[in-house]
PyMOL commands that place a pseudoatom at each C-alpha (Angstrom):
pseudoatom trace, name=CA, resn=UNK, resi=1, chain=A, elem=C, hetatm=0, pos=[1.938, 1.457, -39.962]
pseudoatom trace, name=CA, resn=UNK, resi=2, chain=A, elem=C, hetatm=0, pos=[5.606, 1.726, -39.798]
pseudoatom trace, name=CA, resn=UNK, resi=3, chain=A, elem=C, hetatm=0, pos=[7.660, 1.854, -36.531]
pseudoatom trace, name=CA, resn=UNK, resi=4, chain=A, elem=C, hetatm=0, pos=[8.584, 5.385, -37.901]
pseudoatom trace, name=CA, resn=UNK, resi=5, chain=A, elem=C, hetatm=0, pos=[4.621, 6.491, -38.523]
pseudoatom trace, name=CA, resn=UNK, resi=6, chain=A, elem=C, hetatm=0, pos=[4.088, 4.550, -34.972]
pseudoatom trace, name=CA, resn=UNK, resi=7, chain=A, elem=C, hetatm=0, pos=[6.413, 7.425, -33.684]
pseudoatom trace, name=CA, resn=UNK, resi=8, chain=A, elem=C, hetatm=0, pos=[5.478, 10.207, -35.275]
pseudoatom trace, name=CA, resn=UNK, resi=9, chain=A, elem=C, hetatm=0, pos=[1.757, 9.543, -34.300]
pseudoatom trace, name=CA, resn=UNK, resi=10, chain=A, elem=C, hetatm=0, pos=[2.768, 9.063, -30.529]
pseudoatom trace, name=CA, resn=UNK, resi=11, chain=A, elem=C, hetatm=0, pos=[1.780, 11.860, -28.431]
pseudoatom trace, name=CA, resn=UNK, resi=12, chain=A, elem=C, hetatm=0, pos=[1.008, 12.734, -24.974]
pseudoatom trace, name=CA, resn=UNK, resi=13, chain=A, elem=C, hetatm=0, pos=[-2.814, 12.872, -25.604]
pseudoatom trace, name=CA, resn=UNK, resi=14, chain=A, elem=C, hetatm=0, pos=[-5.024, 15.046, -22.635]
pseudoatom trace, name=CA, resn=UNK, resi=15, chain=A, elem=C, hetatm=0, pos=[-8.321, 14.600, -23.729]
pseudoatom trace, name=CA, resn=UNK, resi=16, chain=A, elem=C, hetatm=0, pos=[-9.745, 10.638, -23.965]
pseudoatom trace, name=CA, resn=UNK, resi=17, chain=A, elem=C, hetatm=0, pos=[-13.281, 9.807, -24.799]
pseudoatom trace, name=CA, resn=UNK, resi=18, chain=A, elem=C, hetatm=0, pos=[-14.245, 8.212, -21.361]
pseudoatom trace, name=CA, resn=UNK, resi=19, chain=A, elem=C, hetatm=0, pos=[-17.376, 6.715, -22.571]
pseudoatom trace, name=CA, resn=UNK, resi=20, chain=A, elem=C, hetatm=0, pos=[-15.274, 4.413, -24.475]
pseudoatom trace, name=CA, resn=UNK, resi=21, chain=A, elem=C, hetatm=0, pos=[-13.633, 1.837, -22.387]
pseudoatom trace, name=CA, resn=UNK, resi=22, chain=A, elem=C, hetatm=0, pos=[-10.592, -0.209, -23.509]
pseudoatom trace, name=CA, resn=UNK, resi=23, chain=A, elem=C, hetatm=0, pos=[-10.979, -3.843, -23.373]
pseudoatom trace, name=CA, resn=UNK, resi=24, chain=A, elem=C, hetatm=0, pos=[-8.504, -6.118, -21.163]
pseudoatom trace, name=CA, resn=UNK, resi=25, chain=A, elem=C, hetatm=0, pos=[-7.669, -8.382, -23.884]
pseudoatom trace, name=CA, resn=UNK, resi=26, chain=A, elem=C, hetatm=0, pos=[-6.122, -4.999, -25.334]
pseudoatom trace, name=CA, resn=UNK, resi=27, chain=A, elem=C, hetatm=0, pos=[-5.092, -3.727, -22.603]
pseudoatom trace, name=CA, resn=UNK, resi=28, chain=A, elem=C, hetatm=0, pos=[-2.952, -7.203, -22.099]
pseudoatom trace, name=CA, resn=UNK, resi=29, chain=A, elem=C, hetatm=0, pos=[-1.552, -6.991, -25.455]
pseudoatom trace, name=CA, resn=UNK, resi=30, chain=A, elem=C, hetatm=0, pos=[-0.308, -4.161, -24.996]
pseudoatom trace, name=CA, resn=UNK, resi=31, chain=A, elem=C, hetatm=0, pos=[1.996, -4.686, -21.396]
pseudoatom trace, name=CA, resn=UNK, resi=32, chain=A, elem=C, hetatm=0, pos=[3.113, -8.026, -23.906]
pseudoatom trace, name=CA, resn=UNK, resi=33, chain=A, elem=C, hetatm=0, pos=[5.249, -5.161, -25.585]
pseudoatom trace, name=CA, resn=UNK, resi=34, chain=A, elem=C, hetatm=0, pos=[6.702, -4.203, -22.256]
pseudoatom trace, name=CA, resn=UNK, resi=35, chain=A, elem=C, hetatm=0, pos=[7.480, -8.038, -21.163]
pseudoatom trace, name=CA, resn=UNK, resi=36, chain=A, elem=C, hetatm=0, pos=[9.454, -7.700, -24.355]
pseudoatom trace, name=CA, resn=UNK, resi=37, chain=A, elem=C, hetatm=0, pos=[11.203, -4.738, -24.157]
pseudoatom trace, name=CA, resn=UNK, resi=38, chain=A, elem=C, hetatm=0, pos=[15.182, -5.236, -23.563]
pseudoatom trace, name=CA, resn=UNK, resi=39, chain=A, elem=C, hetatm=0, pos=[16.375, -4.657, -19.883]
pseudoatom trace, name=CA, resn=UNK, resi=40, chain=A, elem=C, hetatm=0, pos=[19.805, -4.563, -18.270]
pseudoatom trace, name=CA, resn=UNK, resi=41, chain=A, elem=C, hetatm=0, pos=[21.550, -7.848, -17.941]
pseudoatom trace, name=CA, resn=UNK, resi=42, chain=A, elem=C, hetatm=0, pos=[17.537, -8.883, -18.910]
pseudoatom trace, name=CA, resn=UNK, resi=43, chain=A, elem=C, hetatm=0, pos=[16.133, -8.401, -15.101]
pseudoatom trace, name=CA, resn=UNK, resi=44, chain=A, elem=C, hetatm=0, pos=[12.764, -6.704, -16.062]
pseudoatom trace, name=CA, resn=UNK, resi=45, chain=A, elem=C, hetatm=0, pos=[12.775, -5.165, -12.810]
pseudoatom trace, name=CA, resn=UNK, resi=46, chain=A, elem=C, hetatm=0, pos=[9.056, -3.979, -13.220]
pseudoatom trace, name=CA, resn=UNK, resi=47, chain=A, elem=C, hetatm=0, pos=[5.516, -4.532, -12.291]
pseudoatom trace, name=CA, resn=UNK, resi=48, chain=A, elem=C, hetatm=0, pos=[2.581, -2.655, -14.209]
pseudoatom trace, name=CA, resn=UNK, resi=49, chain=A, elem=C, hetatm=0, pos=[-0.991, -2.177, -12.381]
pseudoatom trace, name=CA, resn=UNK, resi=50, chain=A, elem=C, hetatm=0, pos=[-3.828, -2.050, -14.868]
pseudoatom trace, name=CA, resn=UNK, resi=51, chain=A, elem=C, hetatm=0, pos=[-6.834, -0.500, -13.872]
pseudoatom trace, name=CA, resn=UNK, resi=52, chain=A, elem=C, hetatm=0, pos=[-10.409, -0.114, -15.533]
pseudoatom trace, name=CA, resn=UNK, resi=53, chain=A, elem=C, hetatm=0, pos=[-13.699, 0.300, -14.643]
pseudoatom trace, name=CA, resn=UNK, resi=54, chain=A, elem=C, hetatm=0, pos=[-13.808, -3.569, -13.911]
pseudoatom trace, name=CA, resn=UNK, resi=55, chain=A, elem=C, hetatm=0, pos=[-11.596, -2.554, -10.549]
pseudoatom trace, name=CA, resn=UNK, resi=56, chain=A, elem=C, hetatm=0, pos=[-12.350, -1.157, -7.514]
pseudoatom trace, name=CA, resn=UNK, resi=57, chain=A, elem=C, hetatm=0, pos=[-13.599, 2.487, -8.071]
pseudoatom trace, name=CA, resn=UNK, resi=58, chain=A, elem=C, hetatm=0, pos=[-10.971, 3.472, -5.045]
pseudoatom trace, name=CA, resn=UNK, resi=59, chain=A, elem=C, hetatm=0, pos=[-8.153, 2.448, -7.480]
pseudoatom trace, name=CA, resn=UNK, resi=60, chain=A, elem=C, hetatm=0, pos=[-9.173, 4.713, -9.956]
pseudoatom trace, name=CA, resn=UNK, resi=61, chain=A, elem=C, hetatm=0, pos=[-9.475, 7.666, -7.525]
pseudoatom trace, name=CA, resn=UNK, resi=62, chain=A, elem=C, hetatm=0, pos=[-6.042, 7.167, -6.261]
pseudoatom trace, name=CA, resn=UNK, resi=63, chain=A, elem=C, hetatm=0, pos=[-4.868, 7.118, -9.172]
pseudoatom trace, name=CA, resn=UNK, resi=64, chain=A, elem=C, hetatm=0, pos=[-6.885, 10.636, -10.014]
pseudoatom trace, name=CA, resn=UNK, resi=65, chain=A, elem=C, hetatm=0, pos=[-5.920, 11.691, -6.629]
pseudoatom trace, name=CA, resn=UNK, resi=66, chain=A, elem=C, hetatm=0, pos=[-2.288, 11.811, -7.145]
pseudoatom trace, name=CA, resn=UNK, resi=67, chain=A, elem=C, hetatm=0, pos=[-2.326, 13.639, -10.250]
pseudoatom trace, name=CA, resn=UNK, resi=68, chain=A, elem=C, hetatm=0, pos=[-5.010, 16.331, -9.814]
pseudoatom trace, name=CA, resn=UNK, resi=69, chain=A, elem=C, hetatm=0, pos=[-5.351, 17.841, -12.980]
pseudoatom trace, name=CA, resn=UNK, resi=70, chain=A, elem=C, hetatm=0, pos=[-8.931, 17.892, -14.755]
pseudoatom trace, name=CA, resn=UNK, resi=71, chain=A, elem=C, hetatm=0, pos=[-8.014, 16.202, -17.738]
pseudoatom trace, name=CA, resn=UNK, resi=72, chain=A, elem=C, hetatm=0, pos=[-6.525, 12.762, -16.284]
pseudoatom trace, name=CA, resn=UNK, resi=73, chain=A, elem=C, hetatm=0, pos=[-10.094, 11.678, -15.253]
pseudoatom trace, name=CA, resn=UNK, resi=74, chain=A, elem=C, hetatm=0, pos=[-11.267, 11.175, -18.541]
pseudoatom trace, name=CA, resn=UNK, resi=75, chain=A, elem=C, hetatm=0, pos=[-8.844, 8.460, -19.203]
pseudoatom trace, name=CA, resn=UNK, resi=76, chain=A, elem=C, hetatm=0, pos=[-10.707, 4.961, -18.822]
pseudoatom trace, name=CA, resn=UNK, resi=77, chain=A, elem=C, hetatm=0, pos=[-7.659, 3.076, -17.570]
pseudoatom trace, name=CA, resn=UNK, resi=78, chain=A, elem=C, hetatm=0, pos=[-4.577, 3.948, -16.083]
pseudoatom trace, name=CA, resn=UNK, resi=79, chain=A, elem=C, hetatm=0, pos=[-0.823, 1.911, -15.969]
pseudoatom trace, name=CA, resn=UNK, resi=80, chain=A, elem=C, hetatm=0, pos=[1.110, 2.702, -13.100]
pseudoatom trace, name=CA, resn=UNK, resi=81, chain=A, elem=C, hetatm=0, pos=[4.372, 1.209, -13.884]
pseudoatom trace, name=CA, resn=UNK, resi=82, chain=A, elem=C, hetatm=0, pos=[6.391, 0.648, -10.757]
pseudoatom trace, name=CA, resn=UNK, resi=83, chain=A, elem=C, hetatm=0, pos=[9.983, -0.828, -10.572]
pseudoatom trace, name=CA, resn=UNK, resi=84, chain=A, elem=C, hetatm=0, pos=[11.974, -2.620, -8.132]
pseudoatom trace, name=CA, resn=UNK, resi=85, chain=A, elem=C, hetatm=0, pos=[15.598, -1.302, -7.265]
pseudoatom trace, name=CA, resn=UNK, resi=86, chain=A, elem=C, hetatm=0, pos=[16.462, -4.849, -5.727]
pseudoatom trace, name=CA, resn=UNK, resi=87, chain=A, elem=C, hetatm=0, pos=[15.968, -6.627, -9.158]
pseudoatom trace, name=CA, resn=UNK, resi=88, chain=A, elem=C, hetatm=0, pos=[17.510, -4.065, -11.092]
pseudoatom trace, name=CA, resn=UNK, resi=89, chain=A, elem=C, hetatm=0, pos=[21.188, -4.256, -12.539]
pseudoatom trace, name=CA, resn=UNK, resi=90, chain=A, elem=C, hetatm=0, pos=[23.595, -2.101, -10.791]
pseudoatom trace, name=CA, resn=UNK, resi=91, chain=A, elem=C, hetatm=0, pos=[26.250, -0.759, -12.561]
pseudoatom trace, name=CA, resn=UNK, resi=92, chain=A, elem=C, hetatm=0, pos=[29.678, -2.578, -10.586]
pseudoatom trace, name=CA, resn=UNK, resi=93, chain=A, elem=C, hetatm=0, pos=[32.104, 0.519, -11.419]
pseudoatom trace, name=CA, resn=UNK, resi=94, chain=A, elem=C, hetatm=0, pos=[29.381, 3.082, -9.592]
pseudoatom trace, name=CA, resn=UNK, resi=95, chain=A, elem=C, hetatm=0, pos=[26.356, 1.457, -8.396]
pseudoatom trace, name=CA, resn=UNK, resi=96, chain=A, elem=C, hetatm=0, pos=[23.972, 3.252, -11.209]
pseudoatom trace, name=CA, resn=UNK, resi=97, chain=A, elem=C, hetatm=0, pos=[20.891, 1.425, -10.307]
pseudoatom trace, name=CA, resn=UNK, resi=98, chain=A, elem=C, hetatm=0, pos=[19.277, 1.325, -13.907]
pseudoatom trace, name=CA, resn=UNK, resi=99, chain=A, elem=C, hetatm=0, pos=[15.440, 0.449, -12.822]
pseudoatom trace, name=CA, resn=UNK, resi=100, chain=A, elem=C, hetatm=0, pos=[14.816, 3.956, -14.169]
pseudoatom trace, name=CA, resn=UNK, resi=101, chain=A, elem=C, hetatm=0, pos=[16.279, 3.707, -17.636]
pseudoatom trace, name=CA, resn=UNK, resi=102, chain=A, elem=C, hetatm=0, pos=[14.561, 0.013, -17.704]
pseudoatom trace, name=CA, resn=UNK, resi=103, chain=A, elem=C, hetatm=0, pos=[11.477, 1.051, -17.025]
pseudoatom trace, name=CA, resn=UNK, resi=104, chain=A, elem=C, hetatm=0, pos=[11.597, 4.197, -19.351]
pseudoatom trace, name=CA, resn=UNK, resi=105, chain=A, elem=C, hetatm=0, pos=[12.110, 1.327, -22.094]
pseudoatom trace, name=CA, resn=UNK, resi=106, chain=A, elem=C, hetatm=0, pos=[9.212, -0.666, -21.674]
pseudoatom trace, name=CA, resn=UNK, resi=107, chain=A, elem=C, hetatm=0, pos=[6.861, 2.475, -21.059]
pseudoatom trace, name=CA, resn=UNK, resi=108, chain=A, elem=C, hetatm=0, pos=[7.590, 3.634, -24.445]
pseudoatom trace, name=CA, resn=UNK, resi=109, chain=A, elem=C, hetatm=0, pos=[6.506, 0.380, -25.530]
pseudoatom trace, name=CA, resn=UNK, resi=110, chain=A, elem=C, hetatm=0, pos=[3.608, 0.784, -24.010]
pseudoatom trace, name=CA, resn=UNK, resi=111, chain=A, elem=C, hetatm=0, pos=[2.778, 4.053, -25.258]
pseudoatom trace, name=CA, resn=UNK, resi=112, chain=A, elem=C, hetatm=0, pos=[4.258, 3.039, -29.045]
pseudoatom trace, name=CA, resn=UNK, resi=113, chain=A, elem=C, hetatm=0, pos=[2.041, -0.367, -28.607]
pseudoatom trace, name=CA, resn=UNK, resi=114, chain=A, elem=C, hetatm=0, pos=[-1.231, 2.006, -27.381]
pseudoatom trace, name=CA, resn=UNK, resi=115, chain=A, elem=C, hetatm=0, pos=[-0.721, 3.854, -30.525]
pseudoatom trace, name=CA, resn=UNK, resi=116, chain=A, elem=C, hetatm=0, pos=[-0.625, 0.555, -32.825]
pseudoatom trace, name=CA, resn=UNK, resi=117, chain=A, elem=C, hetatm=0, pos=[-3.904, -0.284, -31.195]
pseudoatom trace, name=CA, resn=UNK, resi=118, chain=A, elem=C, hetatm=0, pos=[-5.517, 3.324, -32.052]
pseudoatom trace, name=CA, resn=UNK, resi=119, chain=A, elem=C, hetatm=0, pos=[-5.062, 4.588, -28.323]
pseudoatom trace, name=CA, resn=UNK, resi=120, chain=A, elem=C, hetatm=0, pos=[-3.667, 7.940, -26.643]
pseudoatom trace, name=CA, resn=UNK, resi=121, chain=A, elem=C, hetatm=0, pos=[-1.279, 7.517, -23.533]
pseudoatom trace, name=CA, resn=UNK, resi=122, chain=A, elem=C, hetatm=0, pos=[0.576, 10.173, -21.545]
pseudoatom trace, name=CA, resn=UNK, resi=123, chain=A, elem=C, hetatm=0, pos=[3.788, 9.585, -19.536]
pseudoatom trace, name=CA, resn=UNK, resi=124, chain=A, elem=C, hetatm=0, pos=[2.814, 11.132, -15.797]
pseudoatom trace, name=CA, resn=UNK, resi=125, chain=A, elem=C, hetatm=0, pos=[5.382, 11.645, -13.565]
pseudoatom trace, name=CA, resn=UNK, resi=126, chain=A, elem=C, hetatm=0, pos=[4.600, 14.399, -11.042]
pseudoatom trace, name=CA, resn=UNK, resi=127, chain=A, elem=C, hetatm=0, pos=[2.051, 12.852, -9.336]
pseudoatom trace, name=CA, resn=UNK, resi=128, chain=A, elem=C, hetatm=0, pos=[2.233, 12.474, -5.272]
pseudoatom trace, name=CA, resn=UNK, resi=129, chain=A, elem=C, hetatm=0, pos=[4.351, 8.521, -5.055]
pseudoatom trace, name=CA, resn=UNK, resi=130, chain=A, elem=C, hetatm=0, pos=[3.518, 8.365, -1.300]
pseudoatom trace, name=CA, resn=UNK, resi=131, chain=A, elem=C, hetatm=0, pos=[-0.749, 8.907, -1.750]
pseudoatom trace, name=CA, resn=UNK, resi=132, chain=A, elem=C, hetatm=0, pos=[-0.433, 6.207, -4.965]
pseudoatom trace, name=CA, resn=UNK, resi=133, chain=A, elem=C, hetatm=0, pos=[1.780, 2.995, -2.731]
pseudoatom trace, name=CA, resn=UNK, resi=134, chain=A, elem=C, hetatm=0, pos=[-0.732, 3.390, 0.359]
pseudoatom trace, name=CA, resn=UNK, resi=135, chain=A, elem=C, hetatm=0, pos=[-4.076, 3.903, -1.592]
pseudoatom trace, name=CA, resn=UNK, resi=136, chain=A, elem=C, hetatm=0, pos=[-2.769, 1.086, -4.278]
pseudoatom trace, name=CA, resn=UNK, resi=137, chain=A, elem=C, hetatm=0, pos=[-0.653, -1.204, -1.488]
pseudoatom trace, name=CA, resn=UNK, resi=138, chain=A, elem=C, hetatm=0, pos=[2.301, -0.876, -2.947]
pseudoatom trace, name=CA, resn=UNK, resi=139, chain=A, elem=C, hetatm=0, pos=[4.625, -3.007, -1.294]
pseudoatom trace, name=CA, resn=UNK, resi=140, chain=A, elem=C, hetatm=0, pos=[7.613, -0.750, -0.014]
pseudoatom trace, name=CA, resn=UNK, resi=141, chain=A, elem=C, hetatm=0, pos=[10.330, -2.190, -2.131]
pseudoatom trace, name=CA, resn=UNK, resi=142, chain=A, elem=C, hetatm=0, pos=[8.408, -1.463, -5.429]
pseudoatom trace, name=CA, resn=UNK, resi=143, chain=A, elem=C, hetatm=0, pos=[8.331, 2.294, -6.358]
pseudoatom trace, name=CA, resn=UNK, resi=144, chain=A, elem=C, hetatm=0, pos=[5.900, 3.552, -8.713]
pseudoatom trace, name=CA, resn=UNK, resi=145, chain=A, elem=C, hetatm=0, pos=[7.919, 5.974, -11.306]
pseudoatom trace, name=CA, resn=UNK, resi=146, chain=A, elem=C, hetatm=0, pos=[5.302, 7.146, -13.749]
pseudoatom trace, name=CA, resn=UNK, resi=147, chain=A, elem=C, hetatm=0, pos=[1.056, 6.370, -14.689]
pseudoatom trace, name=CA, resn=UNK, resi=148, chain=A, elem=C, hetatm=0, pos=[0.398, 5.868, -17.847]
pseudoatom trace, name=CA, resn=UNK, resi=149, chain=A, elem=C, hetatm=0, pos=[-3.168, 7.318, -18.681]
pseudoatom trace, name=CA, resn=UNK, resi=150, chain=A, elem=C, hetatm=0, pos=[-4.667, 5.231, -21.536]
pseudoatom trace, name=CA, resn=UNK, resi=151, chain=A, elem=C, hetatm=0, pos=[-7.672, 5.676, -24.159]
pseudoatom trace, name=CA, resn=UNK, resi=152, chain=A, elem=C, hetatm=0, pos=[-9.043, 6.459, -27.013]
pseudoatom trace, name=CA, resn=UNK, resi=153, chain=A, elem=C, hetatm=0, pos=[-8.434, 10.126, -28.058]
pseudoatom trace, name=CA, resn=UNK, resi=154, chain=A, elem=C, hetatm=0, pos=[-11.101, 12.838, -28.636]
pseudoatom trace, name=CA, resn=UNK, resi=155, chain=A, elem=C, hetatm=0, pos=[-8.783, 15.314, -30.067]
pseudoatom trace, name=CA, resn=UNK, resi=156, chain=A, elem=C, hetatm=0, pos=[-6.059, 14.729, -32.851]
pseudoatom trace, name=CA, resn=UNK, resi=157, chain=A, elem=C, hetatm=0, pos=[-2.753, 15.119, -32.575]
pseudoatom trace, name=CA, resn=UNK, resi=158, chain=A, elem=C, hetatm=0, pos=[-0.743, 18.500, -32.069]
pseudoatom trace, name=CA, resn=UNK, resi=159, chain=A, elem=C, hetatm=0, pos=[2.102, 19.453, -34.194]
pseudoatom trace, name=CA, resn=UNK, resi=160, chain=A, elem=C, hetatm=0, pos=[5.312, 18.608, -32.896]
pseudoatom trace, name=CA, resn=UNK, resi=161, chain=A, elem=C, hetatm=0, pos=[7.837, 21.121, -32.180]
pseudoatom trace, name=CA, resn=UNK, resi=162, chain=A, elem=C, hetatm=0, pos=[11.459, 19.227, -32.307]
pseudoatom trace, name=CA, resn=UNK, resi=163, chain=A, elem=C, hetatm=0, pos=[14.733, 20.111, -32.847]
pseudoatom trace, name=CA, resn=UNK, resi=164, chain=A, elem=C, hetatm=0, pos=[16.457, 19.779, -36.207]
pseudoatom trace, name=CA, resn=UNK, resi=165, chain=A, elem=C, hetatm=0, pos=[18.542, 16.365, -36.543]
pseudoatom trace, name=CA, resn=UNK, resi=166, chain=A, elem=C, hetatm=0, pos=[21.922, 18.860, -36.395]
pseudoatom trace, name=CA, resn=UNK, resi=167, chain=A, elem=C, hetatm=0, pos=[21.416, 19.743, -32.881]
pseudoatom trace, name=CA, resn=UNK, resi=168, chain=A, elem=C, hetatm=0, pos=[21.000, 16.487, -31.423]
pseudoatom trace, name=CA, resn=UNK, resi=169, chain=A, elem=C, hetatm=0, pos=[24.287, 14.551, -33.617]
pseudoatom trace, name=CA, resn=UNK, resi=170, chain=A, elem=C, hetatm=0, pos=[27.713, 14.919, -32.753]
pseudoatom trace, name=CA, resn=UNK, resi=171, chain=A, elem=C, hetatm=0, pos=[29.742, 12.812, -34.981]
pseudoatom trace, name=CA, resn=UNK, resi=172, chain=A, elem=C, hetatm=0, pos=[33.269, 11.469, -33.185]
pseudoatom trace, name=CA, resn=UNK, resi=173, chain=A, elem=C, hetatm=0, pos=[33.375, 13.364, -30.323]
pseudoatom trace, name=CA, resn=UNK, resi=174, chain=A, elem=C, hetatm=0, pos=[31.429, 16.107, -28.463]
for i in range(1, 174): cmd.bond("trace and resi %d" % i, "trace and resi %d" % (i + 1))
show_as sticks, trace
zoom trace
């Protein structure tokens, strides 16, 4: 496919086939199209957990845990992409730590690289961060900012609703 068919089939998919699971070797390729995604200044101020069926089952239900919703549990493996504010580039006239916006990158290089591969992924980010460090041991200076549900999907994909190209450009100025 092309990047731009890569993008239009991305969606936030809620409904995975958990009887299938998702190899390693594929779940490995894809975090390679994080560890290439651009960063500021290049620092790659993240870690990603993977976890499977292969881990310990109490990984899985944390990971359940702090996103209750009935859906997320028939994912068979989960990212939680965390990010460290003391590797991140800061910007010198304000201080705007930019772990976030780094991190947002390589996610949606995950989630474009899950589609490549024929997988659903959904970015999660209300989910309870203080039940997800202690169950996972997440060291303090690492926060996790978002879980990244991965499979294969049951359902297909729902129309998108987006707006038209004229709302979103401002040519020159605003």
């Amino acid at each position: 496919m092309s990047f731009v068919d890569i993008a239009n089939a991305r969606y936030s998919c809620r409904n995975y086939d958990r009887n299938r699971i998702v190899e390693r070797n594929i779940l490995t390729s894809i975090i390679q199209s994080a560890q290439i995604a651009p960063s500021a200044c290049n620092r790659q101020p993240w870690t990603f957990i993977l976890i499977d069926d292969l881990c310990d089952a109490s990984c899985r239900e944390a990971v359940i845990e702090s996103y209750n919703r009935p859906w997320v549990g028939s994912a068979p493996a989960f990212i939680v992409a965390c990010g460290d504010h003391n590797q991140a580039w800061h910007r010198p006239a304000d201080g705007k730590d930019h772990t976030d916006v780094d991190l947002s990158i390589a996610i949606e290089h995950i989630c474009l690289a899950a589609t490549d591969a024929g997988l659903g992924s959904c970015w999660i980010c209300n989910f309870d961060k203080e039940k997800i460090t202690k169950k996972l041991n997440i060291p303090s200076n690492i926060e996790p900012i978002a879980i990244i549900p991965i499979g294969y999907p049951i359902d297909n994909a729902p129309a998108k609703n987006r707006k038209e190209l004229e709302q979103i450009i401002k040519w020159g100025k605003f």
